[in-house]
DSSP file (Angstrom, degrees, kcal/mol; ACC not computed):
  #  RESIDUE AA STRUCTURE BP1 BP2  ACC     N-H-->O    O-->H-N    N-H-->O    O-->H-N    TCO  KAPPA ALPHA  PHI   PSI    X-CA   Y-CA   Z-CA
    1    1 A X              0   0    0      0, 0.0     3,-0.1     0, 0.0     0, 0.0   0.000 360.0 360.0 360.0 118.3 -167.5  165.6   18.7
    2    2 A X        +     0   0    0      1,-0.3     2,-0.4     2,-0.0     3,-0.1   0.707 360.0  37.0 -89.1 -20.1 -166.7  162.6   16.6
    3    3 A X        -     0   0    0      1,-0.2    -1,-0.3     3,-0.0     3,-0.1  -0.991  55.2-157.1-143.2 145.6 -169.3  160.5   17.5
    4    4 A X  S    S+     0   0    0     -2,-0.4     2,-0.2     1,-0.3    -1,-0.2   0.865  89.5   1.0 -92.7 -28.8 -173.2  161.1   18.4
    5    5 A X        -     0   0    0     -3,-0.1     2,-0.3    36,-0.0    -1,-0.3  -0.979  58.4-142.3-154.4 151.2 -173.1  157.7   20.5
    6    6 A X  E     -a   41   0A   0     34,-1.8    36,-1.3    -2,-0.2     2,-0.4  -0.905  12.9-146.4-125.7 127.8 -171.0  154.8   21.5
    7    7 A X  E     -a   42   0A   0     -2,-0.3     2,-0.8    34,-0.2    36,-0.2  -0.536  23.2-153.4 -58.8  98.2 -172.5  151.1   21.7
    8    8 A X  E     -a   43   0A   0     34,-2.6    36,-2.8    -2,-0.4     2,-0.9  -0.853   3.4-149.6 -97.1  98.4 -170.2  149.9   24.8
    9    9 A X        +     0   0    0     -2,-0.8    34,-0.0    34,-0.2    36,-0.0  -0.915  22.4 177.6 -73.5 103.6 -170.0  145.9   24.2
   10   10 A X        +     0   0    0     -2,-0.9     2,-0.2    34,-0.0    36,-0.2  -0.599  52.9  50.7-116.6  31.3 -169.8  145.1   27.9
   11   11 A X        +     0   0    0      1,-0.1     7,-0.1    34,-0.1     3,-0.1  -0.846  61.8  85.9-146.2-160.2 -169.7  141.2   27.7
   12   12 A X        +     0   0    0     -2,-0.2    -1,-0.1     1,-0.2     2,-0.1   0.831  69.2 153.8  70.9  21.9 -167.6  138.7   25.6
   13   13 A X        -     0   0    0     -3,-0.1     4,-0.4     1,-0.1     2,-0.4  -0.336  57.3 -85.8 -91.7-176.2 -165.0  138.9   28.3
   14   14 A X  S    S-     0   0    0      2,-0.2     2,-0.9     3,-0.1    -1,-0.1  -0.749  97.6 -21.0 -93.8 134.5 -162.5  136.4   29.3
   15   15 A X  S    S+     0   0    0     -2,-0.4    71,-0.1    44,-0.2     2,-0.1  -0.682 142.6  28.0  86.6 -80.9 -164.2  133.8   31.9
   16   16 A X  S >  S-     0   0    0     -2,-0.9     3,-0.5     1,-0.2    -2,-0.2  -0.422  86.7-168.9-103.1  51.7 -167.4  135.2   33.6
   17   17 A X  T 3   +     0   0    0     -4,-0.4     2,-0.3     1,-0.3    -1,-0.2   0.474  67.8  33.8  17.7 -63.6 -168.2  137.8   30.3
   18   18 A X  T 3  S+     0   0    0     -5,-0.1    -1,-0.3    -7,-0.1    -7,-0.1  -0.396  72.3 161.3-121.2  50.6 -170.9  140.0   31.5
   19   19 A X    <>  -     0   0    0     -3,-0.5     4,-1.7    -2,-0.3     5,-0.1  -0.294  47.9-129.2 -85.5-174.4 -170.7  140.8   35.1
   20   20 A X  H  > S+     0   0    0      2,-0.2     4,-1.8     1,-0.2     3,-0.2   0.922 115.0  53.3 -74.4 -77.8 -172.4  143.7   36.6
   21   21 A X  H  > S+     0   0    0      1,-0.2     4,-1.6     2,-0.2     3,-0.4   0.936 107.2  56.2 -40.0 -48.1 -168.8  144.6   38.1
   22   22 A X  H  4 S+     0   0    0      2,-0.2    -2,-0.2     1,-0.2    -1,-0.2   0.827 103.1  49.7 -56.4 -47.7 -167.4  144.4   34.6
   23   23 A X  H  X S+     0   0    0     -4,-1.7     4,-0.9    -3,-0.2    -1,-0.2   0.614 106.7  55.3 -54.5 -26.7 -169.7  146.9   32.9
   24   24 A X  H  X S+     0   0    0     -4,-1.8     4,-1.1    -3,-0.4    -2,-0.2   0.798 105.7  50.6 -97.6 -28.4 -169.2  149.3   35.3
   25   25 A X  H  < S+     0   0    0     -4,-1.6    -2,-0.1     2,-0.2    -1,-0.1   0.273 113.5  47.5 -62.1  -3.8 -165.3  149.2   34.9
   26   26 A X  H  > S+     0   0    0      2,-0.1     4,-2.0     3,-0.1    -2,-0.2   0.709 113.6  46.0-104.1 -34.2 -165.7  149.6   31.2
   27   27 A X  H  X S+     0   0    0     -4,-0.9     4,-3.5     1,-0.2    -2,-0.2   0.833 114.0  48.0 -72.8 -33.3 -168.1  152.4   31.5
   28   28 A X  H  X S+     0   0    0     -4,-1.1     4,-0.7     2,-0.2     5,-0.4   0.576 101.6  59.6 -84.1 -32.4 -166.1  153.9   34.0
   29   29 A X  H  > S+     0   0    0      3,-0.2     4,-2.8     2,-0.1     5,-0.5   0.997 113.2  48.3 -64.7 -66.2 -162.6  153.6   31.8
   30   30 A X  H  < S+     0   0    0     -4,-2.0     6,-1.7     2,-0.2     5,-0.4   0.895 113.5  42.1 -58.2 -58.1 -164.9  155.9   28.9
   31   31 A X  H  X>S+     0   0    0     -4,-3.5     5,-1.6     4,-0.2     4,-0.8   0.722 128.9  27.0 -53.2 -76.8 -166.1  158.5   31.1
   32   32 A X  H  <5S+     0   0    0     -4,-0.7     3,-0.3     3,-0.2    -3,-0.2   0.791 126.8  34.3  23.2-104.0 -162.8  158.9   33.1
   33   33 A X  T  <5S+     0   0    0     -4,-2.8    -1,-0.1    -5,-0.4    -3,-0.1   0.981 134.0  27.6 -41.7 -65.4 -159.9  158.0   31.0
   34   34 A X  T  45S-     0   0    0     -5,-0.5    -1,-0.2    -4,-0.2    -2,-0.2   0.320  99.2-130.5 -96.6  17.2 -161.4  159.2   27.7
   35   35 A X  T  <5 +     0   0    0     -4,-0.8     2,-0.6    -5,-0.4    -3,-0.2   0.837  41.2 169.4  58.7  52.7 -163.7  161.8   29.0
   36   36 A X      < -     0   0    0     -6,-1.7    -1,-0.2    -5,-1.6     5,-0.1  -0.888  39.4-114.4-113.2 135.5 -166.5  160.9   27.4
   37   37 A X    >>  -     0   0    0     -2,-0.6     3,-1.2     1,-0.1     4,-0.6  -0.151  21.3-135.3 -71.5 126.6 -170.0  162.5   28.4
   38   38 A X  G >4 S+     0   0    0      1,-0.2    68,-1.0     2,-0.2     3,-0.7   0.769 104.3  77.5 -36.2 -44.0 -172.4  159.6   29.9
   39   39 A X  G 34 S+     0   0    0     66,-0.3    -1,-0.2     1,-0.3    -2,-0.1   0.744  97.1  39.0 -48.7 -61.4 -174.8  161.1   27.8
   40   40 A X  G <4 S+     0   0    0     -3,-1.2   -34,-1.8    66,-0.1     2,-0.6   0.651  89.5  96.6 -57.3 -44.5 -173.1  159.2   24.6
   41   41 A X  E <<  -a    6   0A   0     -3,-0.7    65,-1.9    -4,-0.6    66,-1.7  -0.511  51.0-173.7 -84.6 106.2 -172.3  155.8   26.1
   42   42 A X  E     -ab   7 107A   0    -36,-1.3   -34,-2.6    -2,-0.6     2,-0.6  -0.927  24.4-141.5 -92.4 117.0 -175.3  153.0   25.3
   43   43 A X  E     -a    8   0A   0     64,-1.5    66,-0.4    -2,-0.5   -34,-0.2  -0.876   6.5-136.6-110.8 114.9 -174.2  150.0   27.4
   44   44 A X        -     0   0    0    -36,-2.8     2,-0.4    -2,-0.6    66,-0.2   0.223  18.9-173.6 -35.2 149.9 -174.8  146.4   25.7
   45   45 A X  E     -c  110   0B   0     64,-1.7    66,-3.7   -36,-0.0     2,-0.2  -0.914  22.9-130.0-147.3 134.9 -176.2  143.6   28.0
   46   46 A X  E     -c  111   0B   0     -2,-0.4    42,-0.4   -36,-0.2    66,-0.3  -0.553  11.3-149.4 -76.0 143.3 -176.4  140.0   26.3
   47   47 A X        +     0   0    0     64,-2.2    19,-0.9    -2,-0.2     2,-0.3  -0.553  69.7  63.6-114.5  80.1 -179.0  137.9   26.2
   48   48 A X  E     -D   65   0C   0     17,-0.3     2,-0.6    18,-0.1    40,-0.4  -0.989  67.8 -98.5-165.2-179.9 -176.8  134.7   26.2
   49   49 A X  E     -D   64   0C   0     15,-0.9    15,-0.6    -2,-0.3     2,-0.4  -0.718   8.2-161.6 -50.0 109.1 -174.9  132.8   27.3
   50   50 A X  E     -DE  63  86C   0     36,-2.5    36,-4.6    -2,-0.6     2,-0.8  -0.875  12.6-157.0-125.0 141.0 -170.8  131.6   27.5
   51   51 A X  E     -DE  62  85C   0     11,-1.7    10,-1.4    -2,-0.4    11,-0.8  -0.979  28.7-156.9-106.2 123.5 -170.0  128.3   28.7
   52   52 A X  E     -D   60   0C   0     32,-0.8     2,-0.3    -2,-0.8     8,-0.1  -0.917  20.4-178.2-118.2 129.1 -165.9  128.8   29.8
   53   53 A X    >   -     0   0    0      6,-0.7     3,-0.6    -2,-0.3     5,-0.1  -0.969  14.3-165.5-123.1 116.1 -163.4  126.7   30.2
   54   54 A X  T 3  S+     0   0    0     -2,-0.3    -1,-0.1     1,-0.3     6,-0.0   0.892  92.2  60.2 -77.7 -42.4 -159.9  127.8   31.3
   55   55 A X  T 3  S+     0   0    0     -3,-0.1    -1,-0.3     4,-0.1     4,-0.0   0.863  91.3 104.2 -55.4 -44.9 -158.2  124.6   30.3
   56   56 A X  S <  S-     0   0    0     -3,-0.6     5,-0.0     2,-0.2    -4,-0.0   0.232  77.1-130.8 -87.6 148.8 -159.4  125.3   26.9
   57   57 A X  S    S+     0   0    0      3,-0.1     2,-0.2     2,-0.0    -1,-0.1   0.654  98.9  31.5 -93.8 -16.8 -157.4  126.6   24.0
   58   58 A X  S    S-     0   0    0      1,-0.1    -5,-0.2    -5,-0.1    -2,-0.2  -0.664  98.2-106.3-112.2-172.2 -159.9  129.5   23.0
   59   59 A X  S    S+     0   0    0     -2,-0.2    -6,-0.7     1,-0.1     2,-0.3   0.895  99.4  48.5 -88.9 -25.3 -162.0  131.3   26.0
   60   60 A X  E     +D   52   0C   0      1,-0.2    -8,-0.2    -8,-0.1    -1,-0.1  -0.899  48.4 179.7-126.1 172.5 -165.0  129.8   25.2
   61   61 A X  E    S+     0   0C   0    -10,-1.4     2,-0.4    -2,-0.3    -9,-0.2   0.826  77.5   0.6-117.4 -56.0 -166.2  126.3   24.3
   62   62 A X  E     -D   51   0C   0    -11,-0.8   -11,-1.7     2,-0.0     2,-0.4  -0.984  52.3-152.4-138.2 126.0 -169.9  127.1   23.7
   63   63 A X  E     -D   50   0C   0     -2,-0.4     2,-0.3   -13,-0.2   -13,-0.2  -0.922  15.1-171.2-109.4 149.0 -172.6  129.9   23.7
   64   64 A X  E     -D   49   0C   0    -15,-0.6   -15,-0.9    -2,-0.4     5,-0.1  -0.895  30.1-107.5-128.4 111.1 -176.3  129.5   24.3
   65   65 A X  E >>  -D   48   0C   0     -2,-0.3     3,-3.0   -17,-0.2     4,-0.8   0.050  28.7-128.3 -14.7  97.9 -179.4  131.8   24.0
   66   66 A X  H >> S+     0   0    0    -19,-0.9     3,-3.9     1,-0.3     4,-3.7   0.716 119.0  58.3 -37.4 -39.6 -180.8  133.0   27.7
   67   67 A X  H 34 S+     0   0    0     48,-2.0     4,-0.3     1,-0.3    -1,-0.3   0.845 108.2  41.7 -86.0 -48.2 -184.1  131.6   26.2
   68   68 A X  H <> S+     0   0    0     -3,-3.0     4,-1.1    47,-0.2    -1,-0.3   0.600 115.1  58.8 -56.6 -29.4 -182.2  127.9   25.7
   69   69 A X  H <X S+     0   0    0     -3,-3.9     4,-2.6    -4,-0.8     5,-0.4   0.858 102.4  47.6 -98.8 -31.0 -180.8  128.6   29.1
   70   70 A X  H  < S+     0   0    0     -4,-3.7    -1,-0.2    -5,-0.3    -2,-0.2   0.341 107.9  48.4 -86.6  15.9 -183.7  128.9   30.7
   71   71 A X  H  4 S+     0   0    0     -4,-0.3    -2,-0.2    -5,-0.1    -3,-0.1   0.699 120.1  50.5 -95.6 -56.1 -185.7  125.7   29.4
   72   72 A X  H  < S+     0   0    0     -4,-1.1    -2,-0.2     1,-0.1    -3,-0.2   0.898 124.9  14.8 -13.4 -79.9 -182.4  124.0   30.3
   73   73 A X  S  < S-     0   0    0     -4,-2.6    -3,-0.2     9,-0.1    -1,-0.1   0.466  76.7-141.1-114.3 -16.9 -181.5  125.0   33.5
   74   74 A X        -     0   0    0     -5,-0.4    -4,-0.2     8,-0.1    -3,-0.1   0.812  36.9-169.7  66.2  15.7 -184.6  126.6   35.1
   75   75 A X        -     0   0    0     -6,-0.4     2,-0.3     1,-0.1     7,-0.0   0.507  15.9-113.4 -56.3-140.1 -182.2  129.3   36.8
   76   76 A X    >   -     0   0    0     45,-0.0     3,-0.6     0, 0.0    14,-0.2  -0.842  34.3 -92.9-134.5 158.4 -183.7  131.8   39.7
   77   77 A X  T 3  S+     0   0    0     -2,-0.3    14,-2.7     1,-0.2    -2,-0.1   0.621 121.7  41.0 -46.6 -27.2 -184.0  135.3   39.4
   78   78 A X  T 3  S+     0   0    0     12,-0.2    -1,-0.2    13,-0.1    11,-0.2   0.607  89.4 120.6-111.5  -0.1 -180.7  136.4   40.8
   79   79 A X    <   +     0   0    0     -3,-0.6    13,-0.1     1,-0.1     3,-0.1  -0.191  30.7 172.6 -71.7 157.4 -178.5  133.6   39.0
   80   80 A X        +     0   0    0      8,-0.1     7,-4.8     1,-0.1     2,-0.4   0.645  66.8  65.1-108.5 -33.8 -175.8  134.4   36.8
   81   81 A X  E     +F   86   0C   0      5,-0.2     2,-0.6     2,-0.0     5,-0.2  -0.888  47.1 170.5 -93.7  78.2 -174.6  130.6   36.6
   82   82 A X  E >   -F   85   0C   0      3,-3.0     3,-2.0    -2,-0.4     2,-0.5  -0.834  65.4 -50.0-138.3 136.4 -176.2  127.8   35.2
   83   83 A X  T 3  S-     0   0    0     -2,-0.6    -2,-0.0     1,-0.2   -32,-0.0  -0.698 121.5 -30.4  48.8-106.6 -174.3  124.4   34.7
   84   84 A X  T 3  S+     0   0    0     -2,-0.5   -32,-0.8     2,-0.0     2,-0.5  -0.056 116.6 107.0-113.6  30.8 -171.3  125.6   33.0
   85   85 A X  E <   -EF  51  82C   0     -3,-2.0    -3,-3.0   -34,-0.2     2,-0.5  -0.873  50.4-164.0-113.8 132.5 -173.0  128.5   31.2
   86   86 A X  E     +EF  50  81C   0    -36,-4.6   -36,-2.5    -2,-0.5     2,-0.3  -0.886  39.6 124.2-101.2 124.0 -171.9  132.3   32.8
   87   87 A X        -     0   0    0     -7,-4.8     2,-0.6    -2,-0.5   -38,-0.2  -0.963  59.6 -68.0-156.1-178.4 -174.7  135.1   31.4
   88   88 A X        -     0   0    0    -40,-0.4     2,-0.3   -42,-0.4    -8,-0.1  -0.656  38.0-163.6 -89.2 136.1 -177.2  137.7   33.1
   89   89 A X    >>  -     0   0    0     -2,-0.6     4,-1.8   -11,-0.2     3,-1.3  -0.647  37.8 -81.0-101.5 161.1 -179.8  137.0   34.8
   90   90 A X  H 3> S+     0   0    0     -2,-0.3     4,-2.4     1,-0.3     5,-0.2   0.796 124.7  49.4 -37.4 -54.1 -182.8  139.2   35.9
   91   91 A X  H 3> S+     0   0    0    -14,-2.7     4,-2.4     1,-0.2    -1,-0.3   0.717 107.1  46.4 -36.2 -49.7 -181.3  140.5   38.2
   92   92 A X  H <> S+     0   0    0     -3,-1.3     4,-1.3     2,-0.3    -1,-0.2   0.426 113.9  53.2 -42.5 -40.9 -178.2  141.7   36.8
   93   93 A X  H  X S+     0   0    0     -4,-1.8     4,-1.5     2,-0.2     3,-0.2   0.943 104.5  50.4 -88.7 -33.6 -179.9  142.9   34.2
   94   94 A X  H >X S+     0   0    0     -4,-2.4     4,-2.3     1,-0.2     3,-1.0   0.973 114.6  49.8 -68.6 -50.4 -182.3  144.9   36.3
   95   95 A X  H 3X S+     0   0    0     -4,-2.4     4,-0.7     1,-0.2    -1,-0.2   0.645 108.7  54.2 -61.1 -11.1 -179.0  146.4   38.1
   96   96 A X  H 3X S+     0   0    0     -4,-1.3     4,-0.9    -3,-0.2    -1,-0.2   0.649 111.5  37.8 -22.3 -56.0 -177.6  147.1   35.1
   97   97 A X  H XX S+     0   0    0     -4,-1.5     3,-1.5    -3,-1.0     4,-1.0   0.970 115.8  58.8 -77.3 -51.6 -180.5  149.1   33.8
   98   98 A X  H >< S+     0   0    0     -4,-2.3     3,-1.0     1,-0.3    -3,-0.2   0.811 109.4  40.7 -32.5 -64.1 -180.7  150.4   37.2
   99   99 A X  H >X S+     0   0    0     -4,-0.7     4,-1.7     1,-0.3     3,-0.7   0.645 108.8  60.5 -68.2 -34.8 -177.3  151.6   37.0
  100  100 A X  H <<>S+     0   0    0     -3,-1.5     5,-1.8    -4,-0.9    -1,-0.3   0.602 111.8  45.2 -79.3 -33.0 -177.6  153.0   33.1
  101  101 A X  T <<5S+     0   0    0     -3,-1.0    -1,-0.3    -4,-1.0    -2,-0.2   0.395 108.0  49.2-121.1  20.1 -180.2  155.2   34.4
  102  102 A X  T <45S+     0   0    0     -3,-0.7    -2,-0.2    -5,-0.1    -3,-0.2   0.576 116.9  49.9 -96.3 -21.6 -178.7  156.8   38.0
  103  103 A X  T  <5S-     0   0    0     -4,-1.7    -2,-0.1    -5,-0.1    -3,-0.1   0.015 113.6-121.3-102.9  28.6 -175.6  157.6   35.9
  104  104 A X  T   5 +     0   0    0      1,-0.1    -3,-0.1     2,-0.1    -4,-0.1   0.747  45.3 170.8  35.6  43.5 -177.3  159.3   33.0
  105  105 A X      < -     0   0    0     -5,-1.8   -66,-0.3     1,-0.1   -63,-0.2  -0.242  44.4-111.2 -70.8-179.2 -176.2  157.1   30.3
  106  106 A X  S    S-     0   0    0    -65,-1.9   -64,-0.3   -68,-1.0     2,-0.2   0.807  76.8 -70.9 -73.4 -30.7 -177.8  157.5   26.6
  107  107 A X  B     -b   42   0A   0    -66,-1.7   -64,-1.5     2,-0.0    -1,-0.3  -0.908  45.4-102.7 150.0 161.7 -179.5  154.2   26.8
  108  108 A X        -     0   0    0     -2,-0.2     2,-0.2   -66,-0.2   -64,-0.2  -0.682  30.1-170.2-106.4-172.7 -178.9  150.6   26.9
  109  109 A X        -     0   0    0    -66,-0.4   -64,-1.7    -2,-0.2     2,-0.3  -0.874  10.8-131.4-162.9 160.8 -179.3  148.0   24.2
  110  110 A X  E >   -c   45   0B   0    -66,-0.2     2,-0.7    -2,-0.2     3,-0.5  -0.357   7.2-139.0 -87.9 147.1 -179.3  144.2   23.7
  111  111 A X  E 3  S+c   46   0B   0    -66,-3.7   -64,-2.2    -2,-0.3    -2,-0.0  -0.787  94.9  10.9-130.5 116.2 -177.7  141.5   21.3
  112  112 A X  T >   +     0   0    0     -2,-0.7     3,-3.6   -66,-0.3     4,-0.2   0.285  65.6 173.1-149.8 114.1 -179.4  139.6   20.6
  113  113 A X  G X  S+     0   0    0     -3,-0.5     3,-1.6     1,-0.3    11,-0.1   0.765  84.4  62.6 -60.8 -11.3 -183.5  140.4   21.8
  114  114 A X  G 3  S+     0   0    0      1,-0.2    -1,-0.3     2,-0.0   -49,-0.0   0.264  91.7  69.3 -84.9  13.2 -185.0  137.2   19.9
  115  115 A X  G <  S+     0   0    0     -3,-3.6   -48,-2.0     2,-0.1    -1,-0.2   0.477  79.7 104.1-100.9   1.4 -183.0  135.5   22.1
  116  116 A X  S <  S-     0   0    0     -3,-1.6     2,-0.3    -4,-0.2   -49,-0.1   0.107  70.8-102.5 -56.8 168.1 -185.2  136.4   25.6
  117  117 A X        -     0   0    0      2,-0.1     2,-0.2   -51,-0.1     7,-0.2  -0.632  29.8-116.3-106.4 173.9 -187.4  134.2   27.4
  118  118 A X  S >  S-     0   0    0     -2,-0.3     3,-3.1   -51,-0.1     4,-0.2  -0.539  74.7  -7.9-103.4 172.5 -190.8  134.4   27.1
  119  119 A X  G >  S+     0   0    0      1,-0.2     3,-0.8     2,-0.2     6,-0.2  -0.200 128.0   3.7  59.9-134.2 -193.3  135.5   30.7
  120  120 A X  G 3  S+     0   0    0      1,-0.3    -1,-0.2     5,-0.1     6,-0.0   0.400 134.8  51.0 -47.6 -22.6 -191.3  135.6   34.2
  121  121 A X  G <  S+     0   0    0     -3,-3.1    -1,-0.3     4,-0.0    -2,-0.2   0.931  76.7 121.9-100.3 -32.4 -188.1  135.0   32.9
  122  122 A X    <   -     0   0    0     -3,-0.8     4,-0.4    -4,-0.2    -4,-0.1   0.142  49.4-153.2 -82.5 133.6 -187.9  137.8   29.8
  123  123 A X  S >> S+     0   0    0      2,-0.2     4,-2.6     1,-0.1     3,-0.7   0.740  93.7  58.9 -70.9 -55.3 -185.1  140.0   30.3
  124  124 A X  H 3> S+     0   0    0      1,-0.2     4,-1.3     2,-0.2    -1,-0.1   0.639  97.8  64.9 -77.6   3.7 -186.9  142.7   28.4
  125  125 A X  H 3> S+     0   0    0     -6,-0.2     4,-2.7     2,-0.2    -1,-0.2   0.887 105.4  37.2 -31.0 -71.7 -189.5  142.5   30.8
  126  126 A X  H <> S+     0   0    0     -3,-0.7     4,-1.1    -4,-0.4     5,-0.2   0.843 119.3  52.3 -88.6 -34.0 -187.7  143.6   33.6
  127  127 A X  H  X S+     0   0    0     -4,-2.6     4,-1.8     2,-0.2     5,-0.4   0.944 109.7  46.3 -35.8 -52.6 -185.7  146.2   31.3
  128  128 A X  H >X S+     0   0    0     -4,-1.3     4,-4.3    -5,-0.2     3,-2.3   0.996 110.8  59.2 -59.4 -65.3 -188.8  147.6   30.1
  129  129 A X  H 3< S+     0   0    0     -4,-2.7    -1,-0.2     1,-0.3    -2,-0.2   0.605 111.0  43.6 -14.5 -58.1 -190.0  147.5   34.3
  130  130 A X  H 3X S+     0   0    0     -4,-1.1     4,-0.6    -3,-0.3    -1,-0.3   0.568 114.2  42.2 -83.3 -43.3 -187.1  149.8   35.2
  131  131 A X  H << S+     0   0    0     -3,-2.3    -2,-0.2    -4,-1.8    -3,-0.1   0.742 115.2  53.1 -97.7 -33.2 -187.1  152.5   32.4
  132  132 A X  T  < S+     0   0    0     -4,-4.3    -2,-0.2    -5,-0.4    -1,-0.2   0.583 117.1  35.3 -89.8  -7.3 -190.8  152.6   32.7
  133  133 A X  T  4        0   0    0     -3,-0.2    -2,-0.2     1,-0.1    -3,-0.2   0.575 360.0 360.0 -99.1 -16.6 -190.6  153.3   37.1
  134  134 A X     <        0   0    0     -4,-0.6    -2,-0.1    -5,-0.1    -3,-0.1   0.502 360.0 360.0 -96.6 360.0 -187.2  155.5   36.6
């Protein structure tokens, strides 16, 4: 064993960053490919935002703080989308966690948690919800 844990960055992809589908194809390369025990693997979830543009000479044009995104945009519990910004939404994040704890990963964690909303919207809300029924 070379390493006691690995921090699995599961956003910061090209176009829609952080999906749900995306995490699970990343997680899925490590156990799999590289055999590596669920046990080890902590999977990232962002609390921001990427505004994408394809036309665009890098992949993204702008990032913004879920906290920013949701004063902004008001989004709903299961969006993912709001204006031109792709990030997780409550939902997403609760299937995420969901997911982190039927497949006996090590744990998740976030970048960056001062970036949450405050009440109904707080990401670590519904994390905390999940870890604390499972």
């Amino acid at each position: 064993d070379i390493a006691d844990e690995i921090h699995l960055m599961a956003y910061d992809g090209y176009g829609k960053h952080s999906t749900f589908e995306s995490a699970m194809a990343d997680t899925a390369i490590l156990m799999t490919r590289h055999r590596l025990s669920p046990a080890k693997l902590i999977l990232g979830i962002p609390y921001y935002g990427r505004n994408f543009n394809p036309r665009s000479d890098g992949y993204w044009i702008d990032a913004k703080n879920y906290s920013d995104i949701v004063k902004e945009f008001s989004p709903g519990a299961s969006d993912d989308t709001a204006g031109e910004y792709f990030f997780n939404g409550r939902s997403t994040v609760v299937k995420k966690t969901e997911w982190a704890v039927a497949n006996s990963l090590g744990g998740i964690f976030v970048w960056e948690p001062f970036y949450d909303a405050d009440g109904e919207d707080s990401l670590t809300e519904e994390i905390h919800r999940v870890l604390t029924e499972n």
